[in-house]
C-alpha positions in Angstrom: 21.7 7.9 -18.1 24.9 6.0 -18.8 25.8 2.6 -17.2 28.0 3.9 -15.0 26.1 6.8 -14.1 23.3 4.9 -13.0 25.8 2.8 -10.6 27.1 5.5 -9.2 24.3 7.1 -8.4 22.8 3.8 -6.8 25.7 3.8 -4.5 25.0 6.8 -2.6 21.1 5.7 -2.3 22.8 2.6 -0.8 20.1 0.6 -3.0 22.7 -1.9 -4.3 25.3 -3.3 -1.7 27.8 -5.8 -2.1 27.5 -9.1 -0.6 30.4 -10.7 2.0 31.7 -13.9 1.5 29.8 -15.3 4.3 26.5 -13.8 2.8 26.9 -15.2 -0.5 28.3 -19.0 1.7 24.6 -18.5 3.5 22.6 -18.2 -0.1 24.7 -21.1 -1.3 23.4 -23.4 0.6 20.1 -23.0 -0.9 20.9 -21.8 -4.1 22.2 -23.3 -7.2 25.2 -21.7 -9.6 25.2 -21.6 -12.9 27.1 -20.4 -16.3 25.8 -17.5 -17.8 26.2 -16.1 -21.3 26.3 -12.8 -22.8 23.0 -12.0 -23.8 21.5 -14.6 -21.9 17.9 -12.9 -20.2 17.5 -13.8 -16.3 14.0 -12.0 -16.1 12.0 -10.3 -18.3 9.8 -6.7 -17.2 6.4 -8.0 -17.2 6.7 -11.6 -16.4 6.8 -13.5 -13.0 10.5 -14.0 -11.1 10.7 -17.2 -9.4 14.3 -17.1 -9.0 16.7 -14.5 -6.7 20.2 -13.9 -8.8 23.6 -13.3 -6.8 26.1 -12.4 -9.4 29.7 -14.4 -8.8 31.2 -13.9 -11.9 30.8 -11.4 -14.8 28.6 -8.5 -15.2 24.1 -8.4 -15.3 22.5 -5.0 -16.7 19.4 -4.5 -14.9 17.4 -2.5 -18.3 14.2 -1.0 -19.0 13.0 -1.2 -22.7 14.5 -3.3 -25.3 16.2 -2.9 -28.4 16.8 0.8 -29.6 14.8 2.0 -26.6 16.9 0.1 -23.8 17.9 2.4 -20.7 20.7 0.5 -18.6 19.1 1.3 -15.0 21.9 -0.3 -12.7 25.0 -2.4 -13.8 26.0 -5.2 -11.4 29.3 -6.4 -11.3 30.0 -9.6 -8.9 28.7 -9.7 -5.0 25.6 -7.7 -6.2 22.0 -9.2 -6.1 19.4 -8.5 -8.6 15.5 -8.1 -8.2 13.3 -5.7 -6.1 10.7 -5.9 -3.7 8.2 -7.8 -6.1 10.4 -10.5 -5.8 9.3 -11.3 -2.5 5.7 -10.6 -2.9 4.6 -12.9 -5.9 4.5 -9.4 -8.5 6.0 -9.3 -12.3 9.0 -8.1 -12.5 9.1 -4.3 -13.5 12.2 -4.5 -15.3 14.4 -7.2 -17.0 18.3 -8.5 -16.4 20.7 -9.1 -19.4 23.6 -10.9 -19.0 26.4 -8.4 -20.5 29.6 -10.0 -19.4 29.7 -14.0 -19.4 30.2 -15.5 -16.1 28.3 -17.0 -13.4 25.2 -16.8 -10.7 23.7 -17.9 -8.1 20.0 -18.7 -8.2 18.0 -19.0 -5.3 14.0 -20.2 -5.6 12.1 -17.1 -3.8 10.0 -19.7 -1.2 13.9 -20.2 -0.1 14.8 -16.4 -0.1 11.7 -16.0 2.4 12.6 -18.1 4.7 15.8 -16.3 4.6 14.5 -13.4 5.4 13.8 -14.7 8.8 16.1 -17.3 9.4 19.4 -15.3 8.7 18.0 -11.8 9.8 21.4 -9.8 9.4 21.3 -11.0 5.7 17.4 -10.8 5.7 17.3 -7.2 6.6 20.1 -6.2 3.9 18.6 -7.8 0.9 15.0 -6.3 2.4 16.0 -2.8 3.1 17.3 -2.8 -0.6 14.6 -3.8 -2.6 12.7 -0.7 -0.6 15.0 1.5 -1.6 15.1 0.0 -5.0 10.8 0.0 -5.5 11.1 3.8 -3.9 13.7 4.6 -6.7 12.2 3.4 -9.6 8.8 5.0 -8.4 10.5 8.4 -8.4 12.2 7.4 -11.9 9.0 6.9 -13.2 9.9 3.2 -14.3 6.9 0.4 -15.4 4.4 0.1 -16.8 2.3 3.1 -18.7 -1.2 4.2 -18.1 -2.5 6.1 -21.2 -5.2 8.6 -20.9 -6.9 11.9 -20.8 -6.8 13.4 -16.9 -10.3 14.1 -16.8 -11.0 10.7 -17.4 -12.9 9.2 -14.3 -11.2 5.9 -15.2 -7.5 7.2 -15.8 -7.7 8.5 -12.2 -9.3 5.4 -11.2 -6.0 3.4 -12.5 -3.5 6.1 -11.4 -4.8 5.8 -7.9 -4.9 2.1 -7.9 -1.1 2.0 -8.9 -0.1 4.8 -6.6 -2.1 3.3 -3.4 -0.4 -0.2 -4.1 3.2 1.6 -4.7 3.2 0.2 -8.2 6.0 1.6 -10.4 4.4 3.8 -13.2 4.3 6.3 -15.6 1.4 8.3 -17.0 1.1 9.6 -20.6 -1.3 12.3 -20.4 -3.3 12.6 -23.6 -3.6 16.0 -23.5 -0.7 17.2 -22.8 2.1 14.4 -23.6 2.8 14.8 -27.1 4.0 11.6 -27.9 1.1 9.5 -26.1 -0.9 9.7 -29.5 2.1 8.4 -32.0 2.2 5.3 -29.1 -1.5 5.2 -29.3 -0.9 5.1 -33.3 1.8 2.5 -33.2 -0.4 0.3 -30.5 -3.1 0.3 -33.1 -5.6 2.1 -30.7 -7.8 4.7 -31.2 -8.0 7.8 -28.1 -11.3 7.0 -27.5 -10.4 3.5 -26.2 -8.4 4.8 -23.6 -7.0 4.5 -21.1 -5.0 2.2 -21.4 -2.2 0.5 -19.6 0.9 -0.4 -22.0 2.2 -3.3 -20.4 6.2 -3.4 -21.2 5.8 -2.8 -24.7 4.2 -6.2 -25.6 0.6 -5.7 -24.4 -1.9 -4.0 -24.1 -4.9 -3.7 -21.5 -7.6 -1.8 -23.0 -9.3 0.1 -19.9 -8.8 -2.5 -17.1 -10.5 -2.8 -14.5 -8.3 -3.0 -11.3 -8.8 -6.9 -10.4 -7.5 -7.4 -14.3 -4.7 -5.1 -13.4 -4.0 -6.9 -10.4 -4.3 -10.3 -11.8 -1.5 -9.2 -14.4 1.1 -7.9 -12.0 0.2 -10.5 -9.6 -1.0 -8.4 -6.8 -4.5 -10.8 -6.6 -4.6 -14.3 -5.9 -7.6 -16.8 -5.9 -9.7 -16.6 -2.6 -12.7 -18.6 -3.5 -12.1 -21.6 -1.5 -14.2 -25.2 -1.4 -12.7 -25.5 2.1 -13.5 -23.4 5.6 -10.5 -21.6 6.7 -9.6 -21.1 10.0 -8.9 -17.5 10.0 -10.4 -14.3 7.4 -9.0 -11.0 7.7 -11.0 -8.6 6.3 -9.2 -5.5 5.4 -4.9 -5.1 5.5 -4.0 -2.0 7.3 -1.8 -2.5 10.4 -4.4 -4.0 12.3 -5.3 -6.7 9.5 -1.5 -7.5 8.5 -0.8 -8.2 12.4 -3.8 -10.5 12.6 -2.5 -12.1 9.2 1.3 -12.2 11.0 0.3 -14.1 13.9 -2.6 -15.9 12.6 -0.6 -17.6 9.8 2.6 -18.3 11.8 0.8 -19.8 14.8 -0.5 -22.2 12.0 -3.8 -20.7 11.3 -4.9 -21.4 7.2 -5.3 -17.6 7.2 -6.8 -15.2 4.0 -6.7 -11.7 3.9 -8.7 -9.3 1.6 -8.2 -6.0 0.9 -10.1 -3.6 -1.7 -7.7 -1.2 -2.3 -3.9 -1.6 -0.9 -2.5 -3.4 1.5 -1.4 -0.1 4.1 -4.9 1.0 4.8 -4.6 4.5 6.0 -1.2 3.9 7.6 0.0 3.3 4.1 -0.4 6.7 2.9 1.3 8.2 5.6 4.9 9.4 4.6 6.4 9.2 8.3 5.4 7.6 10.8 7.2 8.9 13.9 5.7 7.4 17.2 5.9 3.9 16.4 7.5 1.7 19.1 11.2 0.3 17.9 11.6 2.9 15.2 13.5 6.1 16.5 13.7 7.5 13.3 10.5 7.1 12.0 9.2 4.5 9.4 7.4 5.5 6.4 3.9 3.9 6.3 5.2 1.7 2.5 8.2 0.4 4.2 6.2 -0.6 7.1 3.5 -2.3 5.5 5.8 -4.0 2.8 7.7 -5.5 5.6 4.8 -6.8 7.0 3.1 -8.3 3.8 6.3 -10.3 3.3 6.0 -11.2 6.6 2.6 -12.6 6.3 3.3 -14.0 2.8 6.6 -15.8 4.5 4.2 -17.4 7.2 1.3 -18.3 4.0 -0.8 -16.0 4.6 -3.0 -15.6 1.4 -3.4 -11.7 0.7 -5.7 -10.7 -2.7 -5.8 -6.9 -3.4 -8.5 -5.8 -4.6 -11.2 -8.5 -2.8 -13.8 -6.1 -1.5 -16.3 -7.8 1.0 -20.1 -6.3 0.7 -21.9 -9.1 2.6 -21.1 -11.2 6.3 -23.6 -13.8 7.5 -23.1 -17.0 9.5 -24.3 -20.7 8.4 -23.6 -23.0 10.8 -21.6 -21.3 12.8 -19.3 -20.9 10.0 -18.7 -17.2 8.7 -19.3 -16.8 5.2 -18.2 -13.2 3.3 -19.1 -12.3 -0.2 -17.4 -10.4 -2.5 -18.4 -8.0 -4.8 -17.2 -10.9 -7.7 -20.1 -13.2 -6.9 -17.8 -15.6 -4.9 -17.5 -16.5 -1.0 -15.2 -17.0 1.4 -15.6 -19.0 4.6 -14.0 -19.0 7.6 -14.2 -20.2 11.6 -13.3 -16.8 12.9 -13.2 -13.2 10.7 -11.3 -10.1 12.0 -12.9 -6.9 10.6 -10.0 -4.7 10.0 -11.7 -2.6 7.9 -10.3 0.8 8.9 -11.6 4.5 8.4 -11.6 6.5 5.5 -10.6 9.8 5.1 -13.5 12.3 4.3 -14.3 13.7 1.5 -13.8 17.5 1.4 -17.0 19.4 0.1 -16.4 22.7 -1.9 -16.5 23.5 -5.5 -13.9 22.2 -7.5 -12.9 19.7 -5.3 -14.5 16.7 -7.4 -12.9 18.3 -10.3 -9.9 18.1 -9.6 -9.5 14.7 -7.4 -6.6 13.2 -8.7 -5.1 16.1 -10.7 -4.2 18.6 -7.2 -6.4 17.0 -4.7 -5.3 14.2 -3.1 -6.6 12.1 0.3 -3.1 11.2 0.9 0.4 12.4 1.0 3.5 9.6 -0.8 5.4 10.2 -3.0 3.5 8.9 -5.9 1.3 12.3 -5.3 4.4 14.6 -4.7 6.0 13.6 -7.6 3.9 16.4 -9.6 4.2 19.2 -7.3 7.1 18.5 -5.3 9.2 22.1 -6.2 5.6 24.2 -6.2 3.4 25.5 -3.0 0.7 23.6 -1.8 -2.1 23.5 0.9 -2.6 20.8 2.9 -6.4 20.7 5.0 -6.5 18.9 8.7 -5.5 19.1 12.1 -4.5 15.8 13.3 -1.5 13.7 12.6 -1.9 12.9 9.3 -1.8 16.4 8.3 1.2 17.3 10.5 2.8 14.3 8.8 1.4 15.5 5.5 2.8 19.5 5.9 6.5 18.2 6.6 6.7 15.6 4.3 6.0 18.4 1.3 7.7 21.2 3.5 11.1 19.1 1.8 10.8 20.5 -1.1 8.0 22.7 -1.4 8.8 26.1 -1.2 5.5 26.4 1.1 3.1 24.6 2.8 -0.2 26.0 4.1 -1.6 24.3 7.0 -5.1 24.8 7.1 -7.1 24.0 10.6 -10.7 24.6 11.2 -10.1 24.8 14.9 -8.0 27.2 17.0 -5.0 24.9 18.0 -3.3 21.9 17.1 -3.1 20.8 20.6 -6.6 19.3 20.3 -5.5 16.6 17.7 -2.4 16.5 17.1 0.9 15.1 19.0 3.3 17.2 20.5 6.3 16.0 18.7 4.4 17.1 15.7 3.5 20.6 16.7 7.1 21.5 17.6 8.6 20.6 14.2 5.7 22.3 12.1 6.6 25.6 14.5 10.0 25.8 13.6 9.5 24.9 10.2 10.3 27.9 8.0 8.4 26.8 5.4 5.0 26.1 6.5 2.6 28.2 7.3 -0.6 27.6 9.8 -3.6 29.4 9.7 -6.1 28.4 12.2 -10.0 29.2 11.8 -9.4 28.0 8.3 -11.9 26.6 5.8 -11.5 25.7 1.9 -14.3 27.4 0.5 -13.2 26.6 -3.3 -10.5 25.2 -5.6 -9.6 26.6 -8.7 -7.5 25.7 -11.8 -7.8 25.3 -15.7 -6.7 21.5 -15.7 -5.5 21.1 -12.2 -5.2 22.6 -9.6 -4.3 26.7 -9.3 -5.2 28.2 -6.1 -7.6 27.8 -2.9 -10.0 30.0 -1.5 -9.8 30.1 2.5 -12.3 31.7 4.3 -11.7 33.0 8.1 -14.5 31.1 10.2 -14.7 33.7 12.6 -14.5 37.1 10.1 -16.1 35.6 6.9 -13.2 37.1 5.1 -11.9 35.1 2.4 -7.9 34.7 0.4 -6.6 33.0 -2.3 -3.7 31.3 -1.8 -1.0 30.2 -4.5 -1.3 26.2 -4.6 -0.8 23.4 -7.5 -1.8 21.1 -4.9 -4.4 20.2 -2.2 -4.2 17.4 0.8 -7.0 16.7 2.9 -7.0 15.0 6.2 -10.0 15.9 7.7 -11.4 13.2 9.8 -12.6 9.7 8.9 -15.5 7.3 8.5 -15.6 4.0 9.5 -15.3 1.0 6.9 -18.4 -0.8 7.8 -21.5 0.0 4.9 -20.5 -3.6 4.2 -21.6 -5.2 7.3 -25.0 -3.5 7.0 -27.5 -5.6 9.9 -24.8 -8.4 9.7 -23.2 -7.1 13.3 -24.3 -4.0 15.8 -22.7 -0.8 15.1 -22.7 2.1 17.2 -24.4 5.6 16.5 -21.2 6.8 14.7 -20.7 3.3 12.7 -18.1 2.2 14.6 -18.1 -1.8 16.0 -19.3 -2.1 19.2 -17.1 -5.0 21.0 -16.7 -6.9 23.6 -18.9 -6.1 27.0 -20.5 -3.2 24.9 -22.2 -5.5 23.1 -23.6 -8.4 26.0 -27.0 -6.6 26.0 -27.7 -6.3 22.6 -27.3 -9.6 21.5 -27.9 -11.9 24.7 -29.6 -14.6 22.8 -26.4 -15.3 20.3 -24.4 -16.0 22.9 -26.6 -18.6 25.2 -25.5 -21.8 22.8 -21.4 -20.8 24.1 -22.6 -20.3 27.7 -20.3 -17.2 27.5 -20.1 -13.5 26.8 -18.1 -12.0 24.1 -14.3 -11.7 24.0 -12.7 -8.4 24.4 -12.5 -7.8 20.9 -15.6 -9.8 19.9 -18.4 -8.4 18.0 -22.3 -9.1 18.2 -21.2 -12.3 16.1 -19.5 -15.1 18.0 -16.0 -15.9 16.2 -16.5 -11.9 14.6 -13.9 -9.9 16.0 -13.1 -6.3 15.2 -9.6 -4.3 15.5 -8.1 -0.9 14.5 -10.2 2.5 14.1 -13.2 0.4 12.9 -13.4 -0.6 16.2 -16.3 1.6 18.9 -13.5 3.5 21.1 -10.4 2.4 20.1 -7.3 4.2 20.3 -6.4 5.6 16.6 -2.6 4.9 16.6 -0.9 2.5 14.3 0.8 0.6 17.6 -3.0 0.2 19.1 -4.1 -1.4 15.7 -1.4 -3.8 15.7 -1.6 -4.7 19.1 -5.5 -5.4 18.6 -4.6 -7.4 15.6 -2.4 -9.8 17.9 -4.6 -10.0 20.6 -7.6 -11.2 18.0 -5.5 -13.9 17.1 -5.2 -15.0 20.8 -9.6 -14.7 21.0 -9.6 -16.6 18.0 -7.8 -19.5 19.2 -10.0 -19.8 22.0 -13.2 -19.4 19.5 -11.7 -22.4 17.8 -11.1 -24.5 20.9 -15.0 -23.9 21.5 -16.5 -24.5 17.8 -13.6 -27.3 16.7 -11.3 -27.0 13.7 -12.9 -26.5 10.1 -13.7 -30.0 9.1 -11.9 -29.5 5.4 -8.6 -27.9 4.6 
């Protein structure tokens, strides 16, 4: 791709606007200009950006590579802003800016540029919506870093899905099939049977991380170990945890969140999500949790991905959670937010094949391999709907598979109507994946007809399954009282069962309180709550509220 190819098309994605002179009068007065060189390098891939670059005079190439092997991804003449969406959220940057016409910018720190964000909202929302559309670009481009290694490595899938789930840009060299993976491995100087390995921009090399190490490189992780009691622990950053973390941390609350896999949760793997208050057209479940983990971050709210909890008890009225690392973290007041997982689906060739057809969720980091080829997609509820006509764009068919006899059992109405009219998909109800087939992915599924027995195979490269969830709480084990199901109890469901816990606070729980005083519990890992992103969020406000008043009763933590 030429230079001025790669603008062009960036102008009709609407990635790269131009700034107004008031704009670019706003960013001065936080910002600093200075003479630029040809040559000169602003940021380089694979390092930290501390610094937001408006260009006033003269020309930056935005580049991936170096040398003989540079690509020119976007040229940007004056009134243009460089950086992406790791920018705002503490990450390396994924690509590097070269000065290529002499001239000057302006820099702005990135603590500034966040409060930006906020305190000039028209110019907040611009630079914002562009560094989406900029991450979503270079993840369909393929852009980053590379991870290195055979598919049916457990550990190659276990990095792929780490980087997809966290909406890392990445490619994959595929040692059996990518013919020039082995002269890389050759020229890295190691041998196939270290792999995988992730090729970190050219310069180093990360022999079969684990995902913390991979984390702690592109800056996803920060410390959470903490000598001090915070005020507030969120455990878990779907919608339900990143509200909690929102209003927690700007109401003043010292406020850590920990997530194991990727800030989102489920809602994160959700392509559109169409019933959320304030968004007529639908929001994509990245964009809206990107949006609110530089919210939180903007407030200081300390997020570390991946910090999985496996342990809650109380000492002293103080909540302590341990993470699978050996360390602790305390807190006054813990939200669970811990979600529900999608099930596995049972069947031969399923296991086989997770992570080269079957996936448990439908972005387009998974469509990118089987975006022009049919594909099946398992479930009955909204995630599947969501699922079918996010692939219906380009597949050539969709087949919606649905145990039951209807969709009007689980899934919104909205929903139904489109997958109707949709030309391209295809529902069969009394549905059940008896098999999956393939050589090295996926080929074809076997549905069987729950009422006849009678079985077809069905043309597919790949296979989505939304089939129900489990709740997120085999880490609590006896810490708090969990329903039949495993679901948290709250509030008045719980009086009874744990009468003597709550005789000290001459009280009975808060709504959202669990058998724990100060342990509150929002979103689906809640007993009977409502399983819409808008309910999760809403919960995760109102915990805040319950939270403040479980302060007011137990006092500040003495240390900060």
């Amino acid at each position: 791709m030429t230079a001025a190819h790669a603008s062009d098309v960036a102008d009709v994605h609407g990635a790269y606007p131009r700034l107004t002179d008031d704009q670019i009068a706003i960013l001065r007065t936080c910002g600093q200009v200075r003479p630029v060189r040809e040559g000169e390098q602003l940021f380089r891939a694979g390092e930290p950006s501390e610094e937001f670059f408006v260009v006033l005079r003269g020309t930056v190439a935005v580049v991936e590579g170096h040398g003989d092997q540079e690509r020119v991804v976007q040229l940007h003449p004056p009134r243009s802003f460089l950086g992406e969406l790791g920018l705002l959220e503490g990450q390396s940057a994924f690509l590097s800016a070269v000065v290529r016409k002499p001239g000057e910018v302006l820099a702005v720190g990135s603590a500034a540029l966040r409060d930006l964000l906020s305190g000039e909202p028209a110019l907040g929302d611009v630079i914002l919506r562009a560094y989406l559309l900029r991450r979503t670009m270079l993840a369909g481009a393929g852009t980053g870093f590379r991870i290195i290694g055979s598919a049916f490595s457990p550990d190659t899938r276990r990095l792929l899905e780490f980087a997809a789930r966290n909406r890392l840009p990445h490619r994959w060299a595929d040692l059996e099939k990518d013919t020039e993976a082995e002269a890389l491995l050759t020229r890295l100087g190691v041998a196939p049977q270290e792999t995988p390995v992730v090729v970190w921009h050219d310069y180093r090399v990360l022999r079969n991380p684990s995902n913390v190490e991979l984390a702690q490189v592109i800056g996803l992780r920060t410390e959470t170990a903490a000598k001090s009691v915070c005020d507030l622990m969120v455990v878990g950053a779907g919608p339900g945890g990143l509200a909690a973390a929102v209003y927690g941390a700007s109401e003043g609350l010292s406020t850590v969140v920990l997530e194991a896999v990727a800030t989102g949760g489920q809602a994160g793997t959700s392509s559109r999500i169409e019933n959320y208050l304030g968004f007529p057209a639908g929001i994509s479940g990245m964009e809206l949790a990107e949006r609110a983990v530089v919210q939180a971050n903007r407030f200081g709210a300390r997020i570390s991905v991946p910090a999985e909890a496996i342990g809650l008890e109380q000492r002293d009225g103080t909540n302590v959670v341990r993470l699978t690392d050996g360390s602790t973290v305390a807190a006054k007041n813990v939200v669970v937010a811990t979600g529900a997982r999608y099930r596995r689906l049972t069947a031969p060739g399923v296991e086989r094949f997770e992570g080269l057809g079957v996936h448990y969720a439908a972005t387009l980091w998974e469509a990118r391999s089987c975006r022009l080829d049919p594909v099946a997609v398992v479930g009955g509820g909204n995630s599947a709907g969501q699922a079918a006509l996010f692939m219906a764009r380009e597949s050539p068919g969709v087949h919606l598979l649905v145990r039951g006899g209807d969709l009007d059992h689980s899934m919104s109405r909205y929903l139904i109507d489109r997958i109707e009219r949709h030309p391209r998909i295809h529902v069969q109800l009394h549905s059940e994946v008896r098999e999956v087939t393939g050589e090295d992915r996926v080929e074809s599924v076997v549905v069987e007809d729950n009422r006849t027995r009678e079985q077809q195979v069905l043309a597919a490269r790949a296979l989505f399954v939304f089939i129900g969830a489990r709740p997120g709480t085999s880490w609590l084990a006896d810490a708090v009282t969990l329903d039949p199901r495993g679901f948290i109890p709250t509030g008045q469901d719980v009086v009874h069962l744990t009468a003597d816990l709550w005789k000290p606070l001459a009280r009975d729980p808060l709504a959202l309180e669990t058998g724990l005083p100060g342990v509150f519990a929002v979103g689906d890992v809640r007993s009977g709550s409502v399983k819409r992103v808008a309910s999760a969020v809403g919960e995760g406000a109102m915990a805040v509220r319950l939270a403040h008043e479980h302060l007011g009763e137990v006092g500040p933590p003495s240390v900060r």
